[in-house]
N, C-alpha and C positions, 0 to 999 in steps of 0.2 A: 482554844483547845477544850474537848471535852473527856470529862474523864468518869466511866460507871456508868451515864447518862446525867450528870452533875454537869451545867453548864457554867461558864463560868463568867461570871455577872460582876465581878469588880473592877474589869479595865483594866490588869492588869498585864503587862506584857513586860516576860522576864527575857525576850529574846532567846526561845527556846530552840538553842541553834547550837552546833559545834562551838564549845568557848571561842574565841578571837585570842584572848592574852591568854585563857591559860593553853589553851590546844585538846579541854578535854571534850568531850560527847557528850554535854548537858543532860539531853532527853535519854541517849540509853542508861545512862548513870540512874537518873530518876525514875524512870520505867523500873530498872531493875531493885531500886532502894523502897517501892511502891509493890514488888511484883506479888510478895508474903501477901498483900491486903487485898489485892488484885483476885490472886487463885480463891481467899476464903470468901470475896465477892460472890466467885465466881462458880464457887459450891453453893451459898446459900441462894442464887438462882435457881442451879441444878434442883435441890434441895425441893425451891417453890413449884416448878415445873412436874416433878413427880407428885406432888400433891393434887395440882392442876389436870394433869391426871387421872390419878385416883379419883377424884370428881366427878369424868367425864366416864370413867368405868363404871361406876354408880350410878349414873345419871341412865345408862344409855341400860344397864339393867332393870330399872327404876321405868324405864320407858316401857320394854319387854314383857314383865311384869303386868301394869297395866294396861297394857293392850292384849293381854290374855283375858284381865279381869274384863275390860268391856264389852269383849268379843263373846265371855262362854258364861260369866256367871255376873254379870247384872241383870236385873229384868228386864232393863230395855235393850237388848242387846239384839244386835239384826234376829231376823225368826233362822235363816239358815243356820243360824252358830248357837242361838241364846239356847241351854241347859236348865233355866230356870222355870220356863214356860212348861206347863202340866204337858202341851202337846209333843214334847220330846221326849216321852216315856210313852205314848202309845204305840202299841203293837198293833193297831186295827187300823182299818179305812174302809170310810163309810163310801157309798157309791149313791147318788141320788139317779130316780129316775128323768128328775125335770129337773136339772140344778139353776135353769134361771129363775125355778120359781121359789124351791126352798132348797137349801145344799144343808149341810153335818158333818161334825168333824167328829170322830170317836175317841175319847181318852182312855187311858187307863183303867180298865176297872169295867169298863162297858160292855154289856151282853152282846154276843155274835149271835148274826140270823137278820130277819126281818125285819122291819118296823114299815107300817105305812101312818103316814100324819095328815092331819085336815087342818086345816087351817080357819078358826072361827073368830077369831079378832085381830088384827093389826095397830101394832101401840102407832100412837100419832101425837103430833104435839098439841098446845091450843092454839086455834089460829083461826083466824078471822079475814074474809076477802070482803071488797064492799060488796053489796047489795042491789047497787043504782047502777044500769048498765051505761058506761061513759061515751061521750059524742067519740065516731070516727076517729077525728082529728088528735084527737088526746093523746102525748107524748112527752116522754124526760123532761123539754124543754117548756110544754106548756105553764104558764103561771098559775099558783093555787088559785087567783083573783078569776081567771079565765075558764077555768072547769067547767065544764058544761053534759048533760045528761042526754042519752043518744034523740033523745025529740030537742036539744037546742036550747034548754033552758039551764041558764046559769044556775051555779048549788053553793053562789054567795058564800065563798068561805071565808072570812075575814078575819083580823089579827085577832090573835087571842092564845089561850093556852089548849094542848090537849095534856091528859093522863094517861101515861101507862101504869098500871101493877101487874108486877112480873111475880108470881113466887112470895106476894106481900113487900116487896119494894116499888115504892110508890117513884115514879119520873114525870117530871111535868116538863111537856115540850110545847117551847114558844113557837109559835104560828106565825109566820109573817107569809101574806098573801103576794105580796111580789114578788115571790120567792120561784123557782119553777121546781116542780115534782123533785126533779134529781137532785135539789138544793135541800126541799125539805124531807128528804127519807135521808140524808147528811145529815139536818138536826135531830132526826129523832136517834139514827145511831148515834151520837155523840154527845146526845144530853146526860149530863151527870147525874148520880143520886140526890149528888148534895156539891155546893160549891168547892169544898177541901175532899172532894173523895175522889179516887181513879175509876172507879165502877160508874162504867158509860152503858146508856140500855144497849148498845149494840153487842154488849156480852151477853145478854139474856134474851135476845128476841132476832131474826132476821125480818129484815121491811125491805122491801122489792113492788116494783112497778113492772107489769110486761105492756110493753106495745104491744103487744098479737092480741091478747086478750083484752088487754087496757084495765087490767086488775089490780087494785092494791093487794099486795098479802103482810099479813102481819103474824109471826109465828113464834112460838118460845123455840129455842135449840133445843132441846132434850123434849123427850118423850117421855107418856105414862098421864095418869091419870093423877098423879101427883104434881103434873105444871097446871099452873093457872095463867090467865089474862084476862086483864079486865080495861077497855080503853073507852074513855069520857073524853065529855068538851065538844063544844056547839060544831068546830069544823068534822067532830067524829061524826055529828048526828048528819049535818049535810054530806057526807061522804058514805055513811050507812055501813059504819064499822063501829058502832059505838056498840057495849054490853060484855057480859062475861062469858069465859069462855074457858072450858079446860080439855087436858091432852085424854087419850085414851091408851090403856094397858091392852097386849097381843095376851091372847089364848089359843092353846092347839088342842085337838083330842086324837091322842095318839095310841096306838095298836101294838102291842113292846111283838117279841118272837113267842111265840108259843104260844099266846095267847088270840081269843075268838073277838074279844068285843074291845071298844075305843073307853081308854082311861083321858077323861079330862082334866089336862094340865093346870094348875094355878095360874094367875094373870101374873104378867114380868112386864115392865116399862118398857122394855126395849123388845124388839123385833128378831133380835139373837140373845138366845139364853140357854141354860145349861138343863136338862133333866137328867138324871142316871149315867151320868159320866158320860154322854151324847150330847154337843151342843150344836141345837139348828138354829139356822139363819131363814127366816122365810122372809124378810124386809123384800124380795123381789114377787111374791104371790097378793093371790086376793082373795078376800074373805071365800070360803066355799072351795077349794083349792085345795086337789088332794094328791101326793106325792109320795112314793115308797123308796125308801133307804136301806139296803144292803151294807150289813156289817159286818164284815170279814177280816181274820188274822192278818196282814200285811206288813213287818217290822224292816222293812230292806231299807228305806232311806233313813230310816233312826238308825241304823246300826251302820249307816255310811256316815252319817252325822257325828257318833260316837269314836269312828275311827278316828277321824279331822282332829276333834279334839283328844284325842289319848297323842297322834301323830303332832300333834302343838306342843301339846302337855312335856311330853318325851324331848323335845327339842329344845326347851325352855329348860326345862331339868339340866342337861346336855352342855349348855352352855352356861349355865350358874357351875355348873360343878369342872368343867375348863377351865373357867376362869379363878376358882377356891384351889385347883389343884397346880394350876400354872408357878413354876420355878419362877423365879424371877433372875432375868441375868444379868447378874451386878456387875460384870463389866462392859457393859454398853449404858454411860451413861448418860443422862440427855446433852446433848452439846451446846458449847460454847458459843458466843456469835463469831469469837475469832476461829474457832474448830469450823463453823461452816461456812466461814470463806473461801477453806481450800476444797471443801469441795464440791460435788455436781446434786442436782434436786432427785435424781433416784439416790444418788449415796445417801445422801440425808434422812430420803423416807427412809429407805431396809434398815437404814440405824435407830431410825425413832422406834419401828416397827417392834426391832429385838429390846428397844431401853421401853416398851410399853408394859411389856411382856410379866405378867405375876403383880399386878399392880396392885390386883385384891387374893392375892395367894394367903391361904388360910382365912380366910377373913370371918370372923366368928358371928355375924349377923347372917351372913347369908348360908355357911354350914347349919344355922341351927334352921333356918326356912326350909333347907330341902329336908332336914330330920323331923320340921314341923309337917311338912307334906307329907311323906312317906309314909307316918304315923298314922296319917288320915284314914288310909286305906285298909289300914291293919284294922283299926278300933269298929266294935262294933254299933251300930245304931240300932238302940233301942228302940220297940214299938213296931219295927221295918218289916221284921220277919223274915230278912237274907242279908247276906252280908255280901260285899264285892266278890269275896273267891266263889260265890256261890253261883252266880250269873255269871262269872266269867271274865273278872275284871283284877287280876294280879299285880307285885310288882315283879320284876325280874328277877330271877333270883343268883343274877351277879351284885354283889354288895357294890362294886365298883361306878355301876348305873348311876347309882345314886335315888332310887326309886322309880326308874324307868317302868310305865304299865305294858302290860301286854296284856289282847284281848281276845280271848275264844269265841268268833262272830257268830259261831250254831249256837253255841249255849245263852249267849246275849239275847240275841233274836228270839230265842225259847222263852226265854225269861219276857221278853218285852210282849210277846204275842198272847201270854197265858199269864199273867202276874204283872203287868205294866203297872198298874197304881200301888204294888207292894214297891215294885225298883223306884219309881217317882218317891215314895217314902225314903228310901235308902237315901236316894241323893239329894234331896231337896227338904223334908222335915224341918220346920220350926217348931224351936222351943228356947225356952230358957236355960231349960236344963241342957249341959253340953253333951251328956251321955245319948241323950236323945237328938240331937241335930242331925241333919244330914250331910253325909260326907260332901256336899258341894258348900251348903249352909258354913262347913267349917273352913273351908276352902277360905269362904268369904270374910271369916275371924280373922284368920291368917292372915290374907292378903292386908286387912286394914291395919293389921298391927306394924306388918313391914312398910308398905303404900300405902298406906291412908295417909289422911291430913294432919294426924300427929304421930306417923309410922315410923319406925328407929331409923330406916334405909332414908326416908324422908329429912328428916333431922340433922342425918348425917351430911348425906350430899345436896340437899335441896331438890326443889322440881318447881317447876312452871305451876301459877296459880295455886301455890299453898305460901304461909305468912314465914317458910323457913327457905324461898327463892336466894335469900341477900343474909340472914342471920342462923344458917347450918354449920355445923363443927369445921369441915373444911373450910367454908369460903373465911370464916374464922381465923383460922391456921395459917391462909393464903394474907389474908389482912395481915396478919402479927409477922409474916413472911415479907411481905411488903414495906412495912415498917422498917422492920433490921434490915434492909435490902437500903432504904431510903437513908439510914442514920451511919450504913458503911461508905457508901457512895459519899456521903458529905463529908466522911473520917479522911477517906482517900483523898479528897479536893483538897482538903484545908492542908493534909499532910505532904501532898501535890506542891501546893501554895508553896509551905514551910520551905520545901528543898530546894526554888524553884529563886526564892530570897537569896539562901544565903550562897547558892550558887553566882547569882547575878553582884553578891557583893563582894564575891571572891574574884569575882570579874572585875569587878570597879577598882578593888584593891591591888589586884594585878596591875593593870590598866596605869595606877599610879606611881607604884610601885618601877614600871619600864619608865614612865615617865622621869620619873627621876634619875632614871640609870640613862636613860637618853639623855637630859642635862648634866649629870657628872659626866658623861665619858666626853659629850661638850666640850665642858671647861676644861679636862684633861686636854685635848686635843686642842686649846689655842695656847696651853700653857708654856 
C-alpha cells in the first residue's frame, strides 16, 4: 500500500483487511485515525501548487516583457519594429534617380530639395589577383605541384611557407604541393596567428579560385585605405601574387538644394556613409557616375510603425494590470488527486482556470513597473526641445488604464516630417545624466531593472538563460514546500505503520483469546 506517495519498503504486511476475530474495518479505522495528517498533506500540496503558479504567471510576464524589449528597443531588433535606429524618426524619403547605382536614405534633421552626387572614388579592399595567366586546364582539383601557365610551363611551386600580413598580423601558411587549389585556399583560411590563438586568416582576408577566369583573389574583408596586405614566399613569387598592397577610401562631390556648385565630401572606408543627415550608398556605381536624389517630407510608414508599437505597448500594459487587479477566488482551490477522480478533464480545467485567477493580484513589483512606465512619459527630456504631449504622444487620461498612450497621427507625422532629429532626441538620447535620457533610453533602464540578468521579476520567478533559472525566491519556496511535503508523507507512513501494528496484534490477541474459549467450552462439553 502506498500512502502520500510514501511507498512502502519494509515488507510489511498487516493484512489490511476487515479484522477476521475482531469483525472490525482495519483500513477505514486507519484511514480515518490518519485522515487529520491526510487533509494538512493535502493543504500543504494545494499550498505548493499555488506557488507553482505564481511562477508560471511571472514567467509568462517575464516572457511578454521581453519580447517587447527585443522587438521595439534593442538595437538589434528586426528594422520593421526597432525604435532605436536613427531611421525611425525620419520624416523624409530620399527618391534616387538610378538606385542601382547610388540610393539615400534621409534621417532626421536632413534638408528637403535636391541633391545631385558624383561619384569620384569607390572604397575597395586590398587585394591582390595573380599576374601569370594560368593553362586552360587549371581547376579546384588541380595540384599546386601541377600548375602550369597558359604557354605549358610549370610555375614549380613547392613545399614551403607563404606570409600573410593582414592589418600588421603576420600568418605563415604551409605549402604542400600535393595538395590541390581547393585544399590549399583551406589552409590558408585556417591558418592560425599563432598555435594557442582562434584568429584564423580566414577572419581577415577572403581567398577564392574562379574557374572562368582561373584567378587567384586574395582580399582583406573590410574596405578603406586603412586595410593593408602584404603576401611573401617563393610559391607567391611563382604564382605572381607576391608584394603589398592596400584598400582604397570612396569619395563623392555632391550639389546639397539651393546650391550652384559640387562640395567635396571627405574620403569614408566604406561605400555607404553618412553626410548631413543623408546617408548614401553608391557600392553599386562607378567612378564618374552621376545620380540626383529628391528629398521629400514623407512620415506615413514611421507613423504606421509608431502605431504597432503604442498598440503593443497598450496591450502589454493591459495585461500587467489584469493580472495586478485580478481578485483572487479563494474558493476554488487547486484540487485534490482524490477531488479529481470524480471528475471529467473540462471540469478540472474551468476549476484550475478560476483557482488560477489573482495569483499576482496586487503584486508590488509589477504595480510599481507600470508607475515606472507611466512616469516615463510624463518627465521631460532635457536637451530634446519637445516633450511627448507635444508631438502627440499621451497617456490616457483614465487613471484606470494604467498608462495606456494614445496617439494624435497629424500631429506626430508634423513633428516627424519638420523636427525628426529633435523627436529622435526625445526618444533615444544617451546620457548619463537620467534628466537628459530619452524616453525610450529610459524605457531600457526600466526594463533591465525588472528583466535584466539581475532584474527583481527575474530573481523572483527565474527565466531561461540567466544564473536565477534553479535558485529564484519561488523555486526556493517550492524546494522548502517540497521538503515539508516529503517529511509529512513519511510522518503519515510511519504513523500508518504504528496503527496498522497494534491493530494486527489486537488481532493476534483476539485470535488467542477465541482460542482459548474454543478449548474451555471443549472441555466444558466432554465434562
Amino acid at each position: 500500500m502506498q500512502v502520500g506517495g510514501v511507498n512502502n519498503s519494509s515488507g510489511s504486511d498487516y493484512s489490511r483487511i476487515t479484522g477476521l476475530a475482531t469483525g472490525m474495518d482495519t483500513d477505514g479505522m486507519v484511514n480515518k485515525m490518519i485522515a487529520g495528517d491526510n487533509a494538512r498533506l493535502d493543504q500543504m500540496k494545494q499550498n505548493r501548487q499555488i506557488i507553482q503558479w505564481q511562477q508560471e504567471a511571472y514567467i509568462d510576464v517575464i516572457k511578454d516583457l521581453k519580447e517587447f524589449y527585443n522587438g521595439y528597443l534593442d538595437i538589434l531588433a528586426p528594422a520593421e519594429t526597432n525604435l532605436m535606429a536613427s531611421i525611425s524618426y525620419s520624416g523624409l524619403k530620399a527618391e534616387s534617380s538610378d538606385s542601382s547605382k547610388i540610393n539615400a536614405i534621409a534621417f532626421g534633421g536632413a534638408v528637403r530639395g535636391n541633391y545631385a552626387v558624383k561619384v569620384n572614388k569607390l572604397a575597395s579592399s586590398a587585394k591582390k589577383q595573380n599576374d601569370v595567366a594560368l593553362n586552360a586546364e587549371t581547376n579546384l582539383s588541380t595540384k599546386l605541384a601541377d600548375i602550369k601557365d597558359q604557354d605549358g610551363n610549370n610555375l614549380n611551386i613547392a613545399n614551403g611557407t607563404m606570409e600573410f600580413k593582414v592589418n600588421g598580423k603576420t600568418f605563415t601558411v604551409n605549402v604542400d604541393s600535393t595538395k590541390s587549389i581547393s585544399d590549399f585556399l583551406n589552409d590558408i583560411r585556417n591558418t592560425k596567428l599563432s598555435s594557442d590563438s582562434k584568429e584564423t586568416l580566414g577572419n581577415y582576408i577572403n581567398a577564392s579560385f574562379s574557374e572562368l577566369t582561373r584567378k587567384f583573389t586574395f582580399e582583406t574583408k573590410d574596405t578603406g585605405s586603412s586595410q593593408t596586405l602584404s603576401i611573401s614566399g617563393t610559391a607567391a613569387e611563382n604564382l605572381k601574387i607576391n608584394g603589398d598592397f592596400t584598400g582604397e577610401n570612396a569619395q563623392a562631390s555632391i550639389k546639397p538644394p539651393g546650391e550652384e556648385t559640387y562640395f567635396e565630401s571627405k574620403e569614408f572606408e566604406k561605400n555607404t556613409f553618412t553626410i548631413d543627415n543623408v546617408q548614401y550608398d553608391i557600392s553599386g556605381a562607378k567612378v564618374g557616375d552621376e545620380v540626383n536624389i529628391n528629398i521629400k517630407p514623407d512620415a506615413t510608414d514611421k507613423v504606421e510603425k509608431f502605431k504597432k508599437f503604442i498598440d503593443k505597448y497598450n496591450s502589454l500594459i493591459e495585461k500587467i494590470k489584469t493580472k495586478v487587479d485580478e481578485k483572487k477566488e479563494y474558493k476554488f482551490k487547486p484540487l485534490t488527486e482524490a477531488q479529481k477522480k470524480d471528475m471529467s478533464e473540462d471540469e478540472i480545467k474551468n476549476w484550475e482556470e478560476k483557482a488560477k485567477k489573482g495569483m499576482l493580484s496586487r503584486e508590488s513589483n509589477l504595480s510599481s513597473l507600470l508607475a515606472n512606465l507611466r512616469q516615463t512619459f510624463y518627465s521631460a527630456v532635457e536637451g530634446a526641445g519637445l516633450s511627448a504631449q507635444e508631438i502627440g504622444i499621451e497617456t490616457t487620461s483614465n487613471w484606470r488604464d494604467g498608462g495606456k498612450l494614445k496617439l494624435d497621427e497629424d500631429k506626430f507625422k508634423q513633428a516627424l516630417e519638420t523636427k525628426g532629429d529633435q523627436v529622435q532626441k526625445l526618444f533615444t538620447q544617451s546620457s548619463t545624466n537620467q534628466d537628459e535620457k530619452g524616453i525610450l533610453q529610459r524605457f531600457k533602464d526600466t526594463f533591465d531593472n525588472y528583466i535584466g540578468s539581475e532584474g527583481v521579476l527575474v530573481k523572483k520567478a527565474g527565466y531561461k538563460d540567466t544564473r536565477w533559472l534553479g535558485s529564484n525566491d519561488l523555486s526556493k519556496k517550492i524546494e522548502e514546500r517540497n521538503k515539508s511535503i516529503k517529511e509529512m508523507e513519511n510522518k503519515i507512513y510511519q504513523k500508518q505503520e504504528r496503527y496498522y501494528k497494534m491493530f494486527a496484534m489486537l488481532e493476534r490477541n483476539m485470535n488467542n483469546l477465541n482460542s482459548q474459549s474454543n478449548w474451555l467450552y471443549s472441555q466444558l462439553g466432554t465434562a
